[in-house]
TILO-111034 format. One line per 4 residues: number of its first residue (from 0); for each residue x, y, z of C-alpha. Coordinates in pm, 1 decimal, padded with zeros to 6 digits, m for minus. Layout:
<sites>
NUM = X/Y/Z; ... .
</sites>
This chain:
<sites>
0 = 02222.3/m02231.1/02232.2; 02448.4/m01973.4/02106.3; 02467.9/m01725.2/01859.7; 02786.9/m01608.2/01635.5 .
4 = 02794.6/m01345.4/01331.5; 02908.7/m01522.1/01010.5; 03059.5/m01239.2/00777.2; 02872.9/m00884.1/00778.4 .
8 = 02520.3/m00940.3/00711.7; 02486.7/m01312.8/00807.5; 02363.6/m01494.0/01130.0; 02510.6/m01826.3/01182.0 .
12 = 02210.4/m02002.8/01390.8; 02337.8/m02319.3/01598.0; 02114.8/m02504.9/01844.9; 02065.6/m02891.1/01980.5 .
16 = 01819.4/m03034.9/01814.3; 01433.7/m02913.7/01957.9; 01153.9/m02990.5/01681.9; 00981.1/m02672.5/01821.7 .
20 = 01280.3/m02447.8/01820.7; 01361.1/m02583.8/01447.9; 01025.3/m02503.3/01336.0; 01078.6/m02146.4/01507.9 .
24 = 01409.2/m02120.1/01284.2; 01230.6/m02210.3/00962.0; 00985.9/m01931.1/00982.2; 01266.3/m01635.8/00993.8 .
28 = 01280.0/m01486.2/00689.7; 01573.2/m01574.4/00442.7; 01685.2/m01846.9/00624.8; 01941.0/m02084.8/00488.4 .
32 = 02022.3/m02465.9/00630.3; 02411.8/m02542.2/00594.1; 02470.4/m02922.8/00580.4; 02800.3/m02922.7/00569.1 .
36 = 02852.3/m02712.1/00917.7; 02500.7/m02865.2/01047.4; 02359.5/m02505.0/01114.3; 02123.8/m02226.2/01047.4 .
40 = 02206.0/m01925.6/00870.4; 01988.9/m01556.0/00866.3; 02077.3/m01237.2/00725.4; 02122.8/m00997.7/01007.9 .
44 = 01801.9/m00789.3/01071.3; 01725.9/m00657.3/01373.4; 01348.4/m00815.5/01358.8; 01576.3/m01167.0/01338.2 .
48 = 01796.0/m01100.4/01664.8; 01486.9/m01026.7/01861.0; 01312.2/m01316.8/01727.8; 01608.3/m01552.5/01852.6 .
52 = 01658.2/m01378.0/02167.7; 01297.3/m01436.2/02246.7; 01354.7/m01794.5/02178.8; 01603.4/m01819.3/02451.6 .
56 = 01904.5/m01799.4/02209.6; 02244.8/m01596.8/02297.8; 02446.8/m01342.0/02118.5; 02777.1/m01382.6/02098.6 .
60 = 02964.6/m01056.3/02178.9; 03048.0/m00967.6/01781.8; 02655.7/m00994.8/01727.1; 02575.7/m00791.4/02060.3 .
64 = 02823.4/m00496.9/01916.4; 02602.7/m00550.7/01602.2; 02301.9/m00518.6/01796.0; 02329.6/m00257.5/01960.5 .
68 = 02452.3/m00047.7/01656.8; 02172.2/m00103.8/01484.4; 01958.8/m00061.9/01796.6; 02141.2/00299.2/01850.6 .
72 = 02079.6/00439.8/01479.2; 01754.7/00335.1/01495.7; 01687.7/00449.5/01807.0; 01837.6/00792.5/01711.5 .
76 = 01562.1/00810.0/01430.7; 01278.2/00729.4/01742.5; 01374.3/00943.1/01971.7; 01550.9/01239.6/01815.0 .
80 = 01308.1/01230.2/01523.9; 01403.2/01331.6/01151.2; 01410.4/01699.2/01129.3; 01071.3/01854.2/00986.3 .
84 = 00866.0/01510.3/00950.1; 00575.4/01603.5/01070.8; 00450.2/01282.9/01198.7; 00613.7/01013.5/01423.2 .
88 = 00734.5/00694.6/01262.7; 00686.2/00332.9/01426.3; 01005.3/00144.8/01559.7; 00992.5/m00051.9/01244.4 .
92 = 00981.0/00241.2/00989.0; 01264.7/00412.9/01136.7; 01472.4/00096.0/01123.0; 01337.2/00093.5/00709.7 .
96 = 01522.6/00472.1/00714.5; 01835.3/00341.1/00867.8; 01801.8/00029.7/00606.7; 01793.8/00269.4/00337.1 .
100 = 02065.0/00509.5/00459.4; 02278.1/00217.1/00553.4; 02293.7/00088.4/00198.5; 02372.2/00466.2/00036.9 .
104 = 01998.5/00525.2/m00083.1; 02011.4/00184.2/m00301.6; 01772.7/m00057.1/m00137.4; 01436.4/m00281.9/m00235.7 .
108 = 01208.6/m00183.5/00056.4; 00988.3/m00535.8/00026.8; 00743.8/m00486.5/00339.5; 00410.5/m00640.7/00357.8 .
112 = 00110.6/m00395.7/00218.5; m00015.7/m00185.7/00503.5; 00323.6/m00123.5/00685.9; 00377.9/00192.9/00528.4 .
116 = 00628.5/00193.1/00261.3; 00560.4/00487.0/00107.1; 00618.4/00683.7/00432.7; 00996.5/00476.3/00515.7 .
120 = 01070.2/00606.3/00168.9; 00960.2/00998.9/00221.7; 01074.9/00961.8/00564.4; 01438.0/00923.0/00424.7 .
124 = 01361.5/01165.2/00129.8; 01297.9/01440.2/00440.3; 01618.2/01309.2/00648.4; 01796.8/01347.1/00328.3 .
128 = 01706.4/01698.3/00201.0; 02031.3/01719.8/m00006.0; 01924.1/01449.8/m00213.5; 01717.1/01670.2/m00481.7 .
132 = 01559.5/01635.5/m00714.7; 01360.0/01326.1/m00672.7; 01176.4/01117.6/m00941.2; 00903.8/00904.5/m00814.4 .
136 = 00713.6/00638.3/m01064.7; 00397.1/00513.7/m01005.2; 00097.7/00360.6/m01100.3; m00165.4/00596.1/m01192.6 .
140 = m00379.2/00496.6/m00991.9; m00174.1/00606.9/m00617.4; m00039.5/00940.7/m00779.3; m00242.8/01159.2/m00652.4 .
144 = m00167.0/00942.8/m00276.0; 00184.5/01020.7/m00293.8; 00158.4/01371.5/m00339.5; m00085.8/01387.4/m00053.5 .
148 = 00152.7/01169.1/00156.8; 00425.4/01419.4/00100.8; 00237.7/01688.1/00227.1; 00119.8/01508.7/00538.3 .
152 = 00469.7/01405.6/00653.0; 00714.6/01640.4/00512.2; 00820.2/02015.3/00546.8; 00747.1/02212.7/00244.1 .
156 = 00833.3/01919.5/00003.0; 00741.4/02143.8/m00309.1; 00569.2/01820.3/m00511.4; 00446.6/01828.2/m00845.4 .
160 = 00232.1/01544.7/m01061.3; 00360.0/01521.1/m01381.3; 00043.0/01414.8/m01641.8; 00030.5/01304.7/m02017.1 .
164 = 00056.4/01556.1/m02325.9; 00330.7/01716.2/m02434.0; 00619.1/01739.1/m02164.5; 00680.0/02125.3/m02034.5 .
168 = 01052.8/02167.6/m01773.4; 00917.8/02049.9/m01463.2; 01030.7/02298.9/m01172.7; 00910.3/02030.2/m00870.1 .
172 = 01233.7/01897.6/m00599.2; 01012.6/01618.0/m00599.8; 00818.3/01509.1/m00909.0; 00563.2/01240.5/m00910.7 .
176 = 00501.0/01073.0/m01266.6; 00348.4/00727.6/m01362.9; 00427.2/00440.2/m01542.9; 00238.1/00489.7/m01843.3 .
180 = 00314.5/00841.2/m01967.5; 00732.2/00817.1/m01825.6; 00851.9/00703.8/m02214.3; 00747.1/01040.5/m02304.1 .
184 = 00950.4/01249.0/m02065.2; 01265.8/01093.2/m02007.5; 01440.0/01304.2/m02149.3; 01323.0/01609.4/m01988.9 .
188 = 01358.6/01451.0/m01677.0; 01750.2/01366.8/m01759.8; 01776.1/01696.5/m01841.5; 01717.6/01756.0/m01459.2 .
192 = 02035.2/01550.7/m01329.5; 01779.0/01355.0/m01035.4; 01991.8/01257.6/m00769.2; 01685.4/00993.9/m00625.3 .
196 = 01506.9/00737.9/m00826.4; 01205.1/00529.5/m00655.1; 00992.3/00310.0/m00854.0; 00690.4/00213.7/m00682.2 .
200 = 00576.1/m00136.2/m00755.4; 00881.9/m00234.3/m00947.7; 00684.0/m00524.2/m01095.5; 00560.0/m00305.2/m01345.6 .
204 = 00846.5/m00297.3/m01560.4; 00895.5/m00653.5/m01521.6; 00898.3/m00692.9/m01901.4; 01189.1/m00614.4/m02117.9 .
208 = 01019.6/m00543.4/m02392.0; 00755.9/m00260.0/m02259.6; 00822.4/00090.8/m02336.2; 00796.2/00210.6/m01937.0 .
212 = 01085.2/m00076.6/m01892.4; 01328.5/00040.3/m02131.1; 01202.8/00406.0/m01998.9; 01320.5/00342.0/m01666.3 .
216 = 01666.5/00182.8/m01742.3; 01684.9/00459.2/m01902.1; 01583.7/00700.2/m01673.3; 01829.7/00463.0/m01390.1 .
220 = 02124.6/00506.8/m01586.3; 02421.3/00684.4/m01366.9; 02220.1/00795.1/m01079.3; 02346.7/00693.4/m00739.8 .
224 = 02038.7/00679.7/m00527.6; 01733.4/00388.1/m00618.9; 01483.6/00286.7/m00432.6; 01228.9/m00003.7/m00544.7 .
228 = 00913.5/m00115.9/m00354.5; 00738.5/m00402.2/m00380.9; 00459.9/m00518.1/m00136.1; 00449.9/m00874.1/m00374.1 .
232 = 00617.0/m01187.1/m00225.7; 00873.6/m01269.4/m00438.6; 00747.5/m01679.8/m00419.2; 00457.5/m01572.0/m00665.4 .
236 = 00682.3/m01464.6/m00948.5; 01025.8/m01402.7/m00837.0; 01103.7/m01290.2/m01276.7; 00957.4/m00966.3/m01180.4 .
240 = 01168.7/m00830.6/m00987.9; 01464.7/m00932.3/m01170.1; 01515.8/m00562.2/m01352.5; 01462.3/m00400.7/m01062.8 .
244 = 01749.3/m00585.6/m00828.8; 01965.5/m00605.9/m01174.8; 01960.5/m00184.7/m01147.3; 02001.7/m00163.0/m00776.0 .
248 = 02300.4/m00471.9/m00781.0; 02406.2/m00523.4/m01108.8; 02654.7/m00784.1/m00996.9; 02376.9/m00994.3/m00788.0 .
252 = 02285.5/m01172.2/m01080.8; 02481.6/m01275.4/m01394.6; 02121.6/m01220.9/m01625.0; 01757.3/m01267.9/m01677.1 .
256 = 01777.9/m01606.1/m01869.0; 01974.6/m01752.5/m01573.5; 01787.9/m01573.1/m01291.1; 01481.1/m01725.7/m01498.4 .
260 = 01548.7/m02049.8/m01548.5; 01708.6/m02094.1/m01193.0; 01435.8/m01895.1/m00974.9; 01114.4/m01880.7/m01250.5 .
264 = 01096.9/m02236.8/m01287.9; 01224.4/m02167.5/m01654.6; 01110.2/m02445.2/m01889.7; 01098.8/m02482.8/m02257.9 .
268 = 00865.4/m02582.7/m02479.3; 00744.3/m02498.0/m02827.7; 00657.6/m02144.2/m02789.5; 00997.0/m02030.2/m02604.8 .
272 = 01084.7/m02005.6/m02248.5; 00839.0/m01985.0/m01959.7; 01010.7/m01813.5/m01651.0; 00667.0/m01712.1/m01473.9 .
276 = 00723.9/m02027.9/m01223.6; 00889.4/m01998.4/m00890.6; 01163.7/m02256.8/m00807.0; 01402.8/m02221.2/m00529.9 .
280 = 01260.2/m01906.1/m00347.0; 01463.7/m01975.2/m00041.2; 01775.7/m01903.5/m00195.7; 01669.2/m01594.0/m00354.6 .
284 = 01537.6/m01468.7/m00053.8; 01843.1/m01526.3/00178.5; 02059.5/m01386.5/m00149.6; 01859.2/m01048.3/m00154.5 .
288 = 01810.3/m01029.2/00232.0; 02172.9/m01036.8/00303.3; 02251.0/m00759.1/00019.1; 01986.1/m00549.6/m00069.3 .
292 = 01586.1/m00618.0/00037.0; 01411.3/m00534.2/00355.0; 01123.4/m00727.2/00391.7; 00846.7/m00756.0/00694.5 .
296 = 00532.7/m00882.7/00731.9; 00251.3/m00749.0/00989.8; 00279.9/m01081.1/01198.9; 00651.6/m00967.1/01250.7 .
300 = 00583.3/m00624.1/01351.7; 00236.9/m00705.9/01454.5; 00298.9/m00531.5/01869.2; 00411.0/m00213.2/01699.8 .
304 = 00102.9/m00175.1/01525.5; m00217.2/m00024.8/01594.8; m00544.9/m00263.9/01578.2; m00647.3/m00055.5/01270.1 .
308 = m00508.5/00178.5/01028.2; m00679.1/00392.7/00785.6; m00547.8/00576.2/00470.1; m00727.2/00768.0/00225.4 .
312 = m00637.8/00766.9/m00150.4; m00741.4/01022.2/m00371.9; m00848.2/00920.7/m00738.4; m00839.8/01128.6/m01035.3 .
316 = m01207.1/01184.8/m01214.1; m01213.7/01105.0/m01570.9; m01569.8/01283.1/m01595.2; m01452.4/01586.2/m01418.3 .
320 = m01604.0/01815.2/m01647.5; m01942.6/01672.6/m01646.9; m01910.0/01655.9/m01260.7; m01804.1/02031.3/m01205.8 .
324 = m02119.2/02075.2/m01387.2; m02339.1/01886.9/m01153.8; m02146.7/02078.6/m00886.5; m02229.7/02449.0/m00974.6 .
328 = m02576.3/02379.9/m01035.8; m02594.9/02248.4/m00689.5; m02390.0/02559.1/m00584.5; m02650.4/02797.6/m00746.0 .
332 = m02921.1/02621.9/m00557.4; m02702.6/02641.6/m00213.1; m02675.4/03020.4/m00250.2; m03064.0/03072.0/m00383.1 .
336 = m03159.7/02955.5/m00059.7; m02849.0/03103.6/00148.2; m02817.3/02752.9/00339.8; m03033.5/02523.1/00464.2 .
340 = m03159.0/02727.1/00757.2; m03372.8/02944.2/00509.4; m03492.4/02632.8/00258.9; m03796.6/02439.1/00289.1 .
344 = m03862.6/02053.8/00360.6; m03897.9/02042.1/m00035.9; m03569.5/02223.6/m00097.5; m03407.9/01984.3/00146.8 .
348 = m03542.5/01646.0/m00022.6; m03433.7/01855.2/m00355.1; m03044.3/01925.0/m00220.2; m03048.3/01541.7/m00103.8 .
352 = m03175.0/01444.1/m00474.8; m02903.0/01664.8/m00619.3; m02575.7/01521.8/m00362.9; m02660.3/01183.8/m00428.7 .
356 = m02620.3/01250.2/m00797.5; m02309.5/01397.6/m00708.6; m02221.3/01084.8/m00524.3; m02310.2/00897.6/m00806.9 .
360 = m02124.8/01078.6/m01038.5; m01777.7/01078.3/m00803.8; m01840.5/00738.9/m00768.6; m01888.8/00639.8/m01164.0 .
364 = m01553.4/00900.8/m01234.7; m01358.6/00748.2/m01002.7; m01427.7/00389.4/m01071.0; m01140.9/00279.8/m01349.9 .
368 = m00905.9/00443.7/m01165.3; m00967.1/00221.8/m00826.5; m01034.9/m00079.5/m01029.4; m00664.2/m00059.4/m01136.3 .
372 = m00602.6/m00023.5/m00733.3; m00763.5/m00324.7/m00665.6; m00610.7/m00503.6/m00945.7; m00253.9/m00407.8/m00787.3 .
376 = m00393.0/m00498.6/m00458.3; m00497.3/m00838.2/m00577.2; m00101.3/m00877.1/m00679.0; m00030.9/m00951.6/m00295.6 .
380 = m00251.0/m01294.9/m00345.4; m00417.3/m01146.2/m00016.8; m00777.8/m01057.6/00062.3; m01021.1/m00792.3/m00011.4 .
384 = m01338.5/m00685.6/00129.2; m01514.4/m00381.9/m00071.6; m01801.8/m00203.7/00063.3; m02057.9/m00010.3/m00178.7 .
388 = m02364.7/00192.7/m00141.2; m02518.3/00161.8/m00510.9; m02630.5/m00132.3/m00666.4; m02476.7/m00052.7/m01037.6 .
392 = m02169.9/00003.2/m00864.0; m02167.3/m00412.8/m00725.0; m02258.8/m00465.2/m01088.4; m02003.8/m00348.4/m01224.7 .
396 = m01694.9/m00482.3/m01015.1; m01923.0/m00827.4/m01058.5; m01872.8/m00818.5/m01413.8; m01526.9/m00775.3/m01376.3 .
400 = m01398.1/m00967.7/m01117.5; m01689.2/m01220.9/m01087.7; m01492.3/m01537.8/m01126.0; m01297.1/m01457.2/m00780.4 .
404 = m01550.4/m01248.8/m00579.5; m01903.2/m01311.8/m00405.0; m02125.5/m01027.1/m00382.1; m02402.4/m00986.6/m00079.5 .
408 = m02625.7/m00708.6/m00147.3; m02987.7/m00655.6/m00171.1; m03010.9/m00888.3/m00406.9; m02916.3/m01151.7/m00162.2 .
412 = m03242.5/m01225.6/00018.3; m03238.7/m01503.4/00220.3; m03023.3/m01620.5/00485.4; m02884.0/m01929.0/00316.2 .
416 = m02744.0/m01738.7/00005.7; m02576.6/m01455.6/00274.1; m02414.3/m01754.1/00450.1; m02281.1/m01923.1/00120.9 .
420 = m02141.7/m01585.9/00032.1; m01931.8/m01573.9/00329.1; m01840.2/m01924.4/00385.7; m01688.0/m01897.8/00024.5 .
424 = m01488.3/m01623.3/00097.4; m01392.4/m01727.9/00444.4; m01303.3/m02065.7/00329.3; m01230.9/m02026.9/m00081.8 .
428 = m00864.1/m01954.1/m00144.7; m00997.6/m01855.7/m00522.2; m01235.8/m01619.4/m00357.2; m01033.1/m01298.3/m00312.5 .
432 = m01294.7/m01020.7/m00347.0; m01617.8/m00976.8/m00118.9; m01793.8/m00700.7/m00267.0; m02112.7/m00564.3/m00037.4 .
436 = m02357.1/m00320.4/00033.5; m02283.1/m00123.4/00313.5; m02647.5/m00198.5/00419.1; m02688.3/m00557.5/00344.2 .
440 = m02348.6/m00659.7/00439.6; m02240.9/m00405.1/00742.6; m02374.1/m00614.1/01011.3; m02366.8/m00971.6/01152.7 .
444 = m02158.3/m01170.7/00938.3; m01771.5/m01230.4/00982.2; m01520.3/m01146.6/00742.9; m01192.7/m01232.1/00937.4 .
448 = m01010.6/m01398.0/00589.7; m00934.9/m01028.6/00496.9; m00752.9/m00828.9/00715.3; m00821.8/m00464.4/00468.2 .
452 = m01096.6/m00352.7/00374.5; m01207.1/m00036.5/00104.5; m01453.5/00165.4/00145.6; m01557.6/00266.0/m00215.5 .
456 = m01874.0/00532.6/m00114.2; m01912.4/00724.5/00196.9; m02269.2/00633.9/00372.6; m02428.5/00953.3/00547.5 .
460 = m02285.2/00830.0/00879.3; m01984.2/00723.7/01061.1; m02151.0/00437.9/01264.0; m02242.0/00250.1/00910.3 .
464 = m01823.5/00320.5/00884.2; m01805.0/00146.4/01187.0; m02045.3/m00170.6/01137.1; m01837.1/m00199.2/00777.7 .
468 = m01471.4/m00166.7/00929.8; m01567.5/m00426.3/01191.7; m01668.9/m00701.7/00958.9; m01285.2/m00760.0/00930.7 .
472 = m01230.6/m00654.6/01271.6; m01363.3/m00924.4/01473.7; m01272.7/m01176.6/01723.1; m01026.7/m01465.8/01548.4 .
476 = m00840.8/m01158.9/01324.8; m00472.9/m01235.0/01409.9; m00380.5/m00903.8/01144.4; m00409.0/m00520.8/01142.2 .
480 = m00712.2/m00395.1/00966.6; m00645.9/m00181.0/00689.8; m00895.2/00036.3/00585.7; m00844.8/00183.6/00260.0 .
484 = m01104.4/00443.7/00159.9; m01098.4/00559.1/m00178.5; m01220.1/00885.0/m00256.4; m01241.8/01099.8/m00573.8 .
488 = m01017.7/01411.9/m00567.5; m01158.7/01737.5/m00507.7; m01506.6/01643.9/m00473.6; m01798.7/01622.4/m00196.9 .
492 = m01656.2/01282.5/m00141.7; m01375.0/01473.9/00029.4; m01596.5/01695.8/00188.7; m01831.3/01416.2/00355.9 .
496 = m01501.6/01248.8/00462.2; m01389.0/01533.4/00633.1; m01712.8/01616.0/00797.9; m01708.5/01242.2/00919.7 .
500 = m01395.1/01263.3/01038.7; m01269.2/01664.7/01141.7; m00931.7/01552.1/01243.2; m00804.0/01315.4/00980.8 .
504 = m00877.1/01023.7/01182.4; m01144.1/00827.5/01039.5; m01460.9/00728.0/01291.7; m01313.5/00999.7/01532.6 .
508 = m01689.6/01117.6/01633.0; m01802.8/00687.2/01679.3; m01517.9/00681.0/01877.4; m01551.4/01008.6/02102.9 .
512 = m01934.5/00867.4/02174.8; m02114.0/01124.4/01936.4; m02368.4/01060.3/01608.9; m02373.3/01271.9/01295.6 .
516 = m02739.4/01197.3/01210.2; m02821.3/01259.1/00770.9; m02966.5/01559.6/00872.0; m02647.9/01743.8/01039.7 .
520 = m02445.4/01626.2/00751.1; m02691.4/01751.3/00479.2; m02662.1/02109.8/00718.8; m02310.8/02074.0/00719.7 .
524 = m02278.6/02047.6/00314.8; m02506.5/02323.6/00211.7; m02269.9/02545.5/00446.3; m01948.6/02457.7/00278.0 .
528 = m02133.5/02491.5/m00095.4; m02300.7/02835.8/00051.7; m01910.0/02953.7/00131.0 .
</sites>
């Protein structure tokens, strides 16, 4: 077995014939068979070379010079660290920065949901502080996330969320503004001269005719730097990404009616062309692999990561008013009684009454905005399990995604309709959603089809967290957990999740061997209202 480097960014793969190393070969990513020379072909990655050297294969010394360039810039990124991140990447983020710098700031980061793209991309943004100002477009619904992000891994990265009305000169180095609303303020944001241009699910403008597509061709035009992500296998529907890899390589691919009918399955009929197919996907993938994608999935980096990871992502209120309403009056009644120590039994069953309205009004607020996240999550054809405390809450995500979800709740009272809940979801490939009570459905069933989980309402403590999380995490899960905790913005959501979890690091007290019984967190409330 030997290896040999065809070209600059292609692996030629050559081997006597071993059914077990051939089927080895076939799942690398991008991979290309080459009848006439009878071998294998790869783009070089560095996730590829290990793969093949784990296989027993050699490197000839061209590719081991490769290697251990790769190995040393990446290594430099490890070890030396980027100056002023404020939090240590894995091995295979750093090697997305070095991707990134290596192709000049124009690359299609492609990784698998949950591997962190939106830190590889303001990992870079902090290695390259010279690169300002930054645009950053986004669905609405993860604006508020990448702000937060910023601020948890850069050094002073002076942020600022553009919203809709009438556009004012933005005065942010790195300005976050979504999809919907960007028609509106091109031209302000031209006015800036951006040097850096990421686009955050790029399938959004996947549609020539929609205003935020013609907004951000607009908006690309003459800037050097571009980064697209896109967590969404391009097998589903490789047309959408076809304007995004047409901006970053406009030579790649001669146009979208060829690209369409040659990789969307384009066919004809009576009402026009149909390119939302997907027809050769091989090809496509080895073409963007060896030019400008970087694309992993969790079973590639799977020893790098930890078991679980957690993330929280803020959502905006759309009741916000009514809310801050419901908040003072519950502030008033906090300071009447200066706390909890000096209140009664019946003004503590009253302050319980009065934070689970507040609960339920975070909850009801925040709801359209993490539907749309679940929509984009359900993009990646993967999984979802979604735990709940109220009942009208199931309802409502029933109503909307009932065709493709199974609900267990109270509702669910016997022990043959629990099982037929999970076996459809475990089993079901149309069943992507489980949607459960935190009560009903935290313990003693196994939910090992999903590999991330959300957790839509905070329960009053962090071992119902626990049961929840570990419905996914169970013996048989070959994946990291995600767990995905969506919480309204500036509200006693946030302050029940910090409580929960002091140092950022959700389930830190389960862990650590201590309890936060209702009535500590109830104590714990009433002092941060009382302040």
């Amino acid at each position: 077995m030997s290896r040999t480097l065809e070209g600059e960014n292609v692996i030629k793969i050559s081997f006597e014939y071993d059914l077990d190393i051939l089927h080895k070969v076939k799942s690398i990513h991008g991979r290309k068979y080459h009848k006439k020379y009878n071998c294998w072909s790869a783009p070089v990655r560095q996730e590829t070379i290990n793969l093949l050297l784990s296989w027993g294969f050699k490197l000839d010394s061209k590719l081991e010079q490769y290697k251990q360039k790769i190995e040393d810039r990446s290594n430099k990124i490890i070890l030396d660290g980027i100056p002023g991140l404020k939090r240590k990447l894995y091995p295979f983020q750093a090697r997305a920065v070095s991707f990134i710098e290596d192709h000049k700031g124009r690359a299609l980061i492609a990784d698998e949901m949950g591997l962190g793209k939106t830190v590889e991309v303001l990992a870079w943004l902090q290695l390259r502080k010279d690169l300002r100002p930054v645009i950053i477009v986004v669905p609405a619904s993860v604006k508020l996330n990448w702000k937060k992000e910023a601020k948890n891994w850069m050094t002073n990265p002076n942020v600022e969320v553009l919203t809709g009305g009438i556009p004012w000169e933005p005065s942010g180095k790195i300005i976050v503004i979504n999809y919907d609303i960007l028609h509106s303020w091109v031209k302000v944001l031209k006015r800036l001269q951006p040097k850096v241009l990421i686009t955050d699910e790029c399938h959004y403008f996947k549609t020539n005719r929609a205003k935020r597509t013609k907004a951000i061709k607009r908006l690309s035009k003459g800037m050097d730097c571009i980064i697209g992500l896109s967590g969404t296998p391009i097998e589903n529907r490789p047309i959408e990404i076809f304007n995004i890899v047409k901006i970053l390589a406009p030579d790649l691919f001669p146009n979208w009616f060829l690209f369409g009918k040659r990789y969307g399955n384009g066919k004809h009929s009576r009402f026009g062309w149909n390119m939302d197919g997907a027809s050769n996907t091989e090809e496509l993938h080895y073409k963007l692999t060896k030019s400008i994608m970087l694309r992993r999935l969790k079973k590639d980096v799977l020893k790098e990561l930890p078991k679980k990871q957690y993330s929280f992502v803020p959502m905006e209120l759309n009741n916000r008013k009514k809310y801050e309403f419901a908040e003072n009056d519950f502030i008033e009644f906090v300071k009447q009684y200066k706390g909890v120590t000096a209140a009664k039994r019946v003004e503590k069953a009253k302050a319980l009454v009065m934070i689970e309205a507040l609960k339920q009004l975070a909850v009801n607020g925040k709801l359209p905005q993490a539907i749309h996240w679940i929509e984009d999550f359900l993009e990646t054809d993967e999984k979802l399990v979604i735990f709940t405390t109220h009942r009208s809450t199931i309802k409502s995500l029933m109503e909307l995604f009932g065709d493709i979800a199974v609900k267990l709740d109270g509702s669910t009272n016997s022990d043959r309709l629990r099982q037929e809940a999970v076996d459809k979801f475990q089993n079901d490939p149309k069943i992507r959603l489980f949607i459960g009570n935190m009560k009903a459905a935290g313990k003693a069933i196994t939910l090992t089809a999903a590999s991330n989980v959300v957790i839509l309402e905070l329960p009053w403590t962090p071992g119902a967290l626990r049961q929840c999380e570990d419905r996914c995490h169970r013996i048989g899960q070959k994946k990291c957990v995600n767990i995905h905790y969506l919480l309204a913005a500036d509200s006693i959501e946030e302050h029940i999740a910090n409580i929960l979890d002091k140092k950022s690091k959700v389930l830190d007290a389960v862990l650590d061997g201590k309890q936060t019984d209702k009535e500590s967190l109830l104590t714990k409330l009433m002092k941060i209202y009382e302040k």
